[in-house]
C-alpha positions as CSV (number, residue, x, y, z in Angstrom):
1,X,64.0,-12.5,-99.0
2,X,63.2,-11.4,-95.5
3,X,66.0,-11.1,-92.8
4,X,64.9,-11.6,-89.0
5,X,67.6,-9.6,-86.7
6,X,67.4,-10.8,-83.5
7,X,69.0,-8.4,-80.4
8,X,72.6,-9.3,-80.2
9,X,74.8,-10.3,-77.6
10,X,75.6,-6.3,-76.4
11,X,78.0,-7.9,-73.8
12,X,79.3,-10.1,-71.3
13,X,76.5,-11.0,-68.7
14,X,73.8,-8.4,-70.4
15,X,70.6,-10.8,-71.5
16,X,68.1,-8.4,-72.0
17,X,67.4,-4.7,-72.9
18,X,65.0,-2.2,-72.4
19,X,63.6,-0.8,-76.0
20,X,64.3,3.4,-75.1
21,X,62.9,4.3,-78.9
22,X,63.4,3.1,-82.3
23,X,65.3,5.4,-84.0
24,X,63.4,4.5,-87.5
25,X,60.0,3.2,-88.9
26,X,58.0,0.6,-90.6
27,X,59.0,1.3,-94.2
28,X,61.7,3.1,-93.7
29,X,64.8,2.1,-96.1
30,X,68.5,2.1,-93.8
31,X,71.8,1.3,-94.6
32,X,73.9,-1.3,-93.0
33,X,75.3,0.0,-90.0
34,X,72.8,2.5,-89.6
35,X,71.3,3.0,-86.1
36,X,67.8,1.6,-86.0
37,X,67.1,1.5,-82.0
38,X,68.2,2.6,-78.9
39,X,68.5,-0.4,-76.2
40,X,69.2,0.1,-72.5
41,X,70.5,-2.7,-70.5
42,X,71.0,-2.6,-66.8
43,X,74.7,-1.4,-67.6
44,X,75.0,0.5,-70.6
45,X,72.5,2.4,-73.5
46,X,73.5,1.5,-76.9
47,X,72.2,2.2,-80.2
48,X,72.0,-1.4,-82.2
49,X,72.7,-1.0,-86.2
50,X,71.3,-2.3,-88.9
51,X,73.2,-6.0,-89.8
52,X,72.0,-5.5,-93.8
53,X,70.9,-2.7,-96.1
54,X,66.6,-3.1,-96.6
55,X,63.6,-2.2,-96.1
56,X,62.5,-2.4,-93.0
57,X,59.1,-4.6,-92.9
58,X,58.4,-4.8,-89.5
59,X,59.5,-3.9,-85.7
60,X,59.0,-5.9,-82.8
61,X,58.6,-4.7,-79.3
62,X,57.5,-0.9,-78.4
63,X,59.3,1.9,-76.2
64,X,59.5,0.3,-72.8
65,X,59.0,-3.2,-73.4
66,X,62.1,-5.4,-72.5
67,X,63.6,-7.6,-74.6
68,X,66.2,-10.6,-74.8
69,X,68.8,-11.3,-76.3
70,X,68.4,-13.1,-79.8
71,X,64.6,-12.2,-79.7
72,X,63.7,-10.7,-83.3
73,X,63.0,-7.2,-83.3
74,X,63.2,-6.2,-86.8
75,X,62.5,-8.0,-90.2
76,X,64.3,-6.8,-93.2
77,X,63.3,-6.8,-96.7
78,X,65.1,-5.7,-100.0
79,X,65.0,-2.8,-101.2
80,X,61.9,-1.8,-103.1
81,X,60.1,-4.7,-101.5
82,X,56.4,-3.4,-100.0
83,X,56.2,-3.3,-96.3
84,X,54.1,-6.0,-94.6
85,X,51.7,-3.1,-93.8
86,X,51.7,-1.4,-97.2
87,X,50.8,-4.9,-98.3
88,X,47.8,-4.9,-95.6
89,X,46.8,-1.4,-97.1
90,X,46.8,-2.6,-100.0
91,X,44.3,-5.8,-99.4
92,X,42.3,-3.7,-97.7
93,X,42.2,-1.4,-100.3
94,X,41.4,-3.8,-103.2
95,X,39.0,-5.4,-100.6
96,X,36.8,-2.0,-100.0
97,X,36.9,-1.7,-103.5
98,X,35.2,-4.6,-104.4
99,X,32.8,-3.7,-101.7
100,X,32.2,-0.1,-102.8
101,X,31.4,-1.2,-106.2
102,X,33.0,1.7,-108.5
103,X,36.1,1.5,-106.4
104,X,36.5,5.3,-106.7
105,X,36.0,6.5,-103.4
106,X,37.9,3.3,-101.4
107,X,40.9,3.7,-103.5
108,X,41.1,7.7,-102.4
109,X,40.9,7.3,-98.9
110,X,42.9,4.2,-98.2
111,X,46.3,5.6,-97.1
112,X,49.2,3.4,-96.7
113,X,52.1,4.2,-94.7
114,X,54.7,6.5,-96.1
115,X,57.7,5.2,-97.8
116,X,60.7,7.6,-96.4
117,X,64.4,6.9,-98.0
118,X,67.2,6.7,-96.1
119,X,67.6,8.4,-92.4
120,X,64.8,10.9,-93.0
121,X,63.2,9.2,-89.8
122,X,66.0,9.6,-87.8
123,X,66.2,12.7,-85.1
124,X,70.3,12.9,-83.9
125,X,70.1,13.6,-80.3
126,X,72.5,11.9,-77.3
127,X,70.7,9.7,-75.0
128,X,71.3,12.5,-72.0
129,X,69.3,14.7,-74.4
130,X,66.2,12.0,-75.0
131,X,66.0,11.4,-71.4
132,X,65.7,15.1,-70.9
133,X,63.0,15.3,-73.7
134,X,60.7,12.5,-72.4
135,X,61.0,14.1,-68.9
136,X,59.9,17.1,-70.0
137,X,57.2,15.5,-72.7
138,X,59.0,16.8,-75.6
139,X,58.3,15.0,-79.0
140,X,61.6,14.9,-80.6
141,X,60.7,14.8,-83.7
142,X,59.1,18.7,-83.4
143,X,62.7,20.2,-82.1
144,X,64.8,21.9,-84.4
145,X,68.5,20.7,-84.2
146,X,71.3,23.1,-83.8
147,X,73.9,21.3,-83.1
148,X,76.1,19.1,-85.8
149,X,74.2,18.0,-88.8
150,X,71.2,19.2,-87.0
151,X,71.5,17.5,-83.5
152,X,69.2,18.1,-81.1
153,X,70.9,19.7,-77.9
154,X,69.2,20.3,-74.6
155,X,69.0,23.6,-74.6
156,X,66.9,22.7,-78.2
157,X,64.9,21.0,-75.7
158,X,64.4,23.7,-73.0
159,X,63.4,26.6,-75.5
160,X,61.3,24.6,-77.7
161,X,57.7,25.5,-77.8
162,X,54.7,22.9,-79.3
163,X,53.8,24.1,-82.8
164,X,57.1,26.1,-83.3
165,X,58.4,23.5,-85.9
166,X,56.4,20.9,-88.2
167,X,56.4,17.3,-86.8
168,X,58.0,14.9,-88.5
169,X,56.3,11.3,-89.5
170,X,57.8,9.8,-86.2
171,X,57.1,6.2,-84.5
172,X,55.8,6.8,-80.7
173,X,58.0,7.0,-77.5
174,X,57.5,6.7,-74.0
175,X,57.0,10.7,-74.3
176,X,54.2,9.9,-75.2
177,X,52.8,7.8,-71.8
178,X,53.2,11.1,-70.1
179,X,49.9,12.1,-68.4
180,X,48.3,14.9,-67.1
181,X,45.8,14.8,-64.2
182,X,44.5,17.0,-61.8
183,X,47.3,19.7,-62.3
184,X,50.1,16.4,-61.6
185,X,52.4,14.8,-64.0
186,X,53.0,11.4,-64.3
187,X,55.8,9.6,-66.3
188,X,56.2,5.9,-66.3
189,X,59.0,4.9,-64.6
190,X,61.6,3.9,-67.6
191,X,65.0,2.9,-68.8
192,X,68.0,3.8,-67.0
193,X,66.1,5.1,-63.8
194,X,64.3,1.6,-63.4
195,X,67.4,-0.2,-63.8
196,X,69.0,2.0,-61.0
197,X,65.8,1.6,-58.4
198,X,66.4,-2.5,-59.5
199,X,69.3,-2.3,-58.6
200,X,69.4,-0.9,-55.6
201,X,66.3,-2.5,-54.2
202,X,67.9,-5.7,-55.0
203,X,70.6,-4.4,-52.9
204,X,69.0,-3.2,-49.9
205,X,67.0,-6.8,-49.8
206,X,70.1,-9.1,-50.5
207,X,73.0,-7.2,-48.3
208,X,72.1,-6.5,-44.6
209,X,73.9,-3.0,-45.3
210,X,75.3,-1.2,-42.0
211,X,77.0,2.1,-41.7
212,X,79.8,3.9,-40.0
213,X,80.6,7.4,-40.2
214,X,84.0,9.4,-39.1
215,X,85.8,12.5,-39.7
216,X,88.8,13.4,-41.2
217,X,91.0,16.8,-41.0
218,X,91.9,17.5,-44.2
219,X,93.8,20.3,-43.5
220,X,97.4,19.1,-44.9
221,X,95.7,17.3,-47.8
222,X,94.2,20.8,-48.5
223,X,97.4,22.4,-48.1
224,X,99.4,19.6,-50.4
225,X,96.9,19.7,-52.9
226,X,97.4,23.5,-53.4
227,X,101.2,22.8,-53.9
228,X,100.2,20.5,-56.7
229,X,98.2,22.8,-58.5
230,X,100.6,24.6,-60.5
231,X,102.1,21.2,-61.6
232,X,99.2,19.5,-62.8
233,X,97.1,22.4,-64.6
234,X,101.1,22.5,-66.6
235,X,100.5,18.9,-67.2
236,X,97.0,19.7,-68.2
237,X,95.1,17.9,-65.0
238,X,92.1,18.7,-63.1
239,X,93.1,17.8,-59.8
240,X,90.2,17.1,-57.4
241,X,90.2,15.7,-54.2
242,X,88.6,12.4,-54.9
243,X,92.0,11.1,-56.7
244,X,94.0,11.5,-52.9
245,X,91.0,10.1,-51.3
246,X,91.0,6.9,-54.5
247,X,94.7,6.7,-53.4
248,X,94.0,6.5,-49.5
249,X,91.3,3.5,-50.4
250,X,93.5,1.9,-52.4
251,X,95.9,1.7,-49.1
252,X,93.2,0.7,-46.6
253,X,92.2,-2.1,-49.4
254,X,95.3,-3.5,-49.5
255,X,95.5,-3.5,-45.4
256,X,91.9,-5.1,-45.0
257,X,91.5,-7.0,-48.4
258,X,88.0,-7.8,-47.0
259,X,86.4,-5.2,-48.0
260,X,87.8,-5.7,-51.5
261,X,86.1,-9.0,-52.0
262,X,82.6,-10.4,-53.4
263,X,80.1,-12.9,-51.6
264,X,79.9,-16.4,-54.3
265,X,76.1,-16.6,-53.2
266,X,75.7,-20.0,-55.2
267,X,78.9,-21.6,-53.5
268,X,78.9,-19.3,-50.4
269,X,82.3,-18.8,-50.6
270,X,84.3,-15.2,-50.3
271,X,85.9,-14.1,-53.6
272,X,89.0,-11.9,-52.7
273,X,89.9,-9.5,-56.0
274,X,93.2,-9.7,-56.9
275,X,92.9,-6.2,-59.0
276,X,91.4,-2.8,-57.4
277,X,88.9,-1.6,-59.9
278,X,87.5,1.5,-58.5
279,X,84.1,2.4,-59.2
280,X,83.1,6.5,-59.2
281,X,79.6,7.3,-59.1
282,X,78.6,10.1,-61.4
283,X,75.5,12.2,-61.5
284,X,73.9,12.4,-64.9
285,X,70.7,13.5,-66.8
286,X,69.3,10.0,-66.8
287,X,70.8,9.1,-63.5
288,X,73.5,8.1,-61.7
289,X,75.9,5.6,-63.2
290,X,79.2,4.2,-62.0
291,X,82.0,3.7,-64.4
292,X,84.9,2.1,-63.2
293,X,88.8,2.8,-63.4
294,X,90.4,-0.8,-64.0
295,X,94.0,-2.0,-62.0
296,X,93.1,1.5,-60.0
297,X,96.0,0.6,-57.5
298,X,98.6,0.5,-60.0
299,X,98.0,4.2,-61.4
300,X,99.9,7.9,-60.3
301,X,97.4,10.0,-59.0
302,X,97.5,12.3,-62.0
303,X,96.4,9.4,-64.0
304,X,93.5,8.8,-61.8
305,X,92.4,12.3,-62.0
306,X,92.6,12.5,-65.6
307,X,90.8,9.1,-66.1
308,X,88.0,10.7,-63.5
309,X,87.2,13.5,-65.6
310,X,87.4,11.7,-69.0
311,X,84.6,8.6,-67.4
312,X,82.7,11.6,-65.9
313,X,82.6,13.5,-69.2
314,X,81.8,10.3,-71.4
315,X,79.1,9.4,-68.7
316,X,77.1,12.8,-68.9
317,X,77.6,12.7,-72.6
318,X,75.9,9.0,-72.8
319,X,79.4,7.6,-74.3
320,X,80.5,5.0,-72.3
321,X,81.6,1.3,-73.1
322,X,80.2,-1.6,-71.3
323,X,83.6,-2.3,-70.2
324,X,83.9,0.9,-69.0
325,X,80.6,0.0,-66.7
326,X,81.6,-3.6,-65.2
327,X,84.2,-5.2,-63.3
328,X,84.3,-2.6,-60.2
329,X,85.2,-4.1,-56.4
330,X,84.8,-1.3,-54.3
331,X,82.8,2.4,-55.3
332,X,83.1,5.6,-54.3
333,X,80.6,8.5,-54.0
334,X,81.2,11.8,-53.8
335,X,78.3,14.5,-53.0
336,X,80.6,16.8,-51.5
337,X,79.7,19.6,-54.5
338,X,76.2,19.4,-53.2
339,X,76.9,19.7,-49.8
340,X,75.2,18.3,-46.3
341,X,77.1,17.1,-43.2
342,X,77.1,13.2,-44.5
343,X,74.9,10.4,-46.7
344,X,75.1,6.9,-46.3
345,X,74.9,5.4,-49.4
346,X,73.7,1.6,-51.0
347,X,76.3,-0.4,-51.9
348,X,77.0,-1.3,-55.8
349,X,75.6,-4.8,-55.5
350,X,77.5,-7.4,-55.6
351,X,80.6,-5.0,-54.4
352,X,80.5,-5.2,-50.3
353,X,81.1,-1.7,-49.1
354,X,80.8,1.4,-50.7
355,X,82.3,5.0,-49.0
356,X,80.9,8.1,-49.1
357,X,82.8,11.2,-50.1
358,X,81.5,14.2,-48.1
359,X,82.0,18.1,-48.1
360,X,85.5,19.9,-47.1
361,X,84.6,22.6,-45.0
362,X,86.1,24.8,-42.2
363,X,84.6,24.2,-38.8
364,X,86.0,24.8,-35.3
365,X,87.6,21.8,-33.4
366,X,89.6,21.0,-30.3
367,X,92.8,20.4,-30.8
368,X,95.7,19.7,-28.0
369,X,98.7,22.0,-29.1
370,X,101.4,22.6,-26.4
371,X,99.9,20.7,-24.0
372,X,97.0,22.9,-23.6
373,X,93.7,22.1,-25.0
374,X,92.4,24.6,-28.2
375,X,89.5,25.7,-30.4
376,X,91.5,26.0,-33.7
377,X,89.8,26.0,-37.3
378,X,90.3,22.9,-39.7
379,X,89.3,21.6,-43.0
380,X,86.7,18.8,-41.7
381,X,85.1,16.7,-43.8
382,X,83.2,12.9,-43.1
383,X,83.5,9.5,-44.4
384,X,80.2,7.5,-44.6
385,X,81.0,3.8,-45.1
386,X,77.9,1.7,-45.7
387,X,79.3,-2.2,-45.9
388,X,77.3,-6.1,-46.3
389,X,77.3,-7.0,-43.1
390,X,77.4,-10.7,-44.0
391,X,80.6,-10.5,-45.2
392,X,82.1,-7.6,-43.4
393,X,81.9,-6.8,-39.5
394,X,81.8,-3.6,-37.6
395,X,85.0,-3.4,-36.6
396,X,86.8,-4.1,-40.1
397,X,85.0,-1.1,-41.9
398,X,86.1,1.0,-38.5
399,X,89.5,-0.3,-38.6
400,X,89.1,0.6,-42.5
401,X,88.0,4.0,-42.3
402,X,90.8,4.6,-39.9
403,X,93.3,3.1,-42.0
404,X,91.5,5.5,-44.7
405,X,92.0,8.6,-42.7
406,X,95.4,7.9,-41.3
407,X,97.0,8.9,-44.9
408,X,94.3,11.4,-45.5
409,X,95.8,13.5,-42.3
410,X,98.9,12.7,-43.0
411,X,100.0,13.2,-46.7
412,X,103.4,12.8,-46.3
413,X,103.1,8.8,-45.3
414,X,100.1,9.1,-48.6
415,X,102.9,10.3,-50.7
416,X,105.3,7.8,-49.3
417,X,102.1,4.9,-50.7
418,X,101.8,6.2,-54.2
């Protein structure tokens, strides 16, 4: 008897998903629990299992297409049941075969689709490693694996070279949309990358978004943060800048709560958080995504440092939860690897501010020492605050920022905070 599977419920406020490939074909036998597609919601990509062991008889919905939630997108059968198209191939067969007379010559050319047993189908590769593959118009099924149990890797990716391996029998990907015209390349825009330009058009159209930038010495911070050194890395810690900047935030929230709030658009009323949930923007293969440290306000600074790295890790590596994605109040961006003087970033939607995280660098400044006036050298760097101006004024984000940088320049009263 057949089974419908209709998309599940991934998670709390998710109703639809984008198909990014199925990860087995019509006819294809799986195993409960056995991955069968990859779905990317505006949050999170997952890869949905199998509910039942069966044949599968039929998919529903193609790389690209969006689906909802309790749609059917796969139709199970028993094992050694014939697939709805083998049983086309079939009537077609014994159709031509009427019509041919003899029969002989129908029967030898019909060919019906290939019955593979159990994850033959399947190609093992982490989403950060698909996206890279359908950027560069890589079939996955032609790449030898050498990672674990034959994983494709990116650098798989990167060296292989069309013909080098013998394709697999593989259903069609987005890869496959790529075209080539007039020496350009064109790539449908797709999964996680159209959620994010969603997103943040939605953004820039709901929230009037302003911006105010300042600048910080970050002289003593540097010069604190180099005492700490030896003491994390004994602890095992990575200790970046961004955890002392997360704890400076978490003081200014607390200060102007504003700024920590969310706009009720239905009931136009302004929803104060009572946690700090601190969202960190992190640059990945398929684009940037924000995971978010939960209750950040009641957590040492080592902690935040080591749950940094460990989100940042599990982001590039595609591993994150949907919990791991949702219930931020205020983000933080950091391009300060990448350098430039400042960028004003687009708030998280519904969040109403956002700061950015600039570069730490030495640059000449006047500074009044002794009474007399001085060009000394400091470790400068700029805050870039971009807010929703219908909930949050000029003069709160300045007062904000200042707040912000008061603890930055002064580490001792930071400490004093933590």
């Amino acid at each position: 008897m057949a089974y419908e599977f209709k998309l599940p419920d991934i998670g709390e406020g998710v109703h639809e998903g984008e198909i990014v490939q199925w990860l087995v074909q019509q006819g294809d036998f799986v195993k409960e629990d056995q991955a069968i597609v990859e779905v990317m919601t505006d949050k999170v990509t997952a890869e949905i299992p199998a509910p039942v062991s069966g044949v599968i008889q039929e998919l529903r919905g193609k790389a690209g297409e969006v689906i909802t939630v309790g749609s059917v997108i796969a139709v199970f059968g028993e094992a050694g049941a014939s697939t709805a198209s083998t049983e086309k191939a079939a009537e077609a067969s014994a159709n031509d075969s009427k019509t041919n007379g003899n029969g002989r010559t129908a029967t030898a050319t019909m060919t019906a689709p290939s019955t593979s047993q159990g994850n033959v189908g399947k190609v093992l590769a982490a989403p950060a490693t698909r996206k890279l593959a359908r950027t560069l118009g890589v079939d996955l099924s032609q790449v030898t694996g050498s990672g674990p149990r034959g994983r494709v890797i990116p650098e798989d990716i990167r060296k292989f070279q069309p013909g080098s391996a013998a394709p697999a029998s593989r259903p069609a990907t987005s890869a496959a949309s790529v075209i080539l015209s007039q020496g350009q390349r064109r790539v449908p825009m797709s999964g996680l990358r159209r959620k994010i330009a969603e997103h943040l058009v939605k953004s820039k159209h709901t929230a009037p978004h302003f911006a105010y930038v300042e600048e910080v010495d970050m002289s003593r911070l540097v010069a604190m943060r180099e005492e700490l050194m030896p003491l994390a890395e004994a602890e095992g810690v990575k200790l970046s800048y961004l955890p002392f900047v997360m704890k400076a935030v978490i003081a200014g929230l607390r200060k102007y709560p504003i700024l920590n709030s969310q706009l009720d658009e239905q009931t136009q009323e302004l929803v104060y958080k009572h946690d700090i949930n601190l969202g960190v923007a992190v640059a990945t293969e398929q684009g940037l995504i924000v995971p978010v440290i939960k209750q950040a306000d009641h957590k040492s600074l080592f902690t935040l440092a080591t749950e940094i790295k460990t989100l940042a890790e599990k982001a590039r590596n595609g591993k994150l939860t949907l919990d791991e994605l949702k219930g931020g109040t205020f983000t933080l961006t950091s391009i300060g690897s990448i350098g430039g003087l400042f960028g004003v970033p687009i708030i998280n939607y519904p969040e109403v501010a956002i700061l950015g995280v600039n570069k730490i660098e030495k640059r000449p400044v006047v500074r009044t020492i002794n009474g007399q006036d001085q060009i000394v050298i400091r470790d400068m760097m700029h805050l870039s605050i971009s807010c929703d101006h219908r909930v949050v004024d000029g003069a709160e984000a300045a007062l904000f920022v200042k707040e912000v940088i008061q603890y930055l320049e002064n580490p001792t009263r930071l400490i004093a905070a933590l």
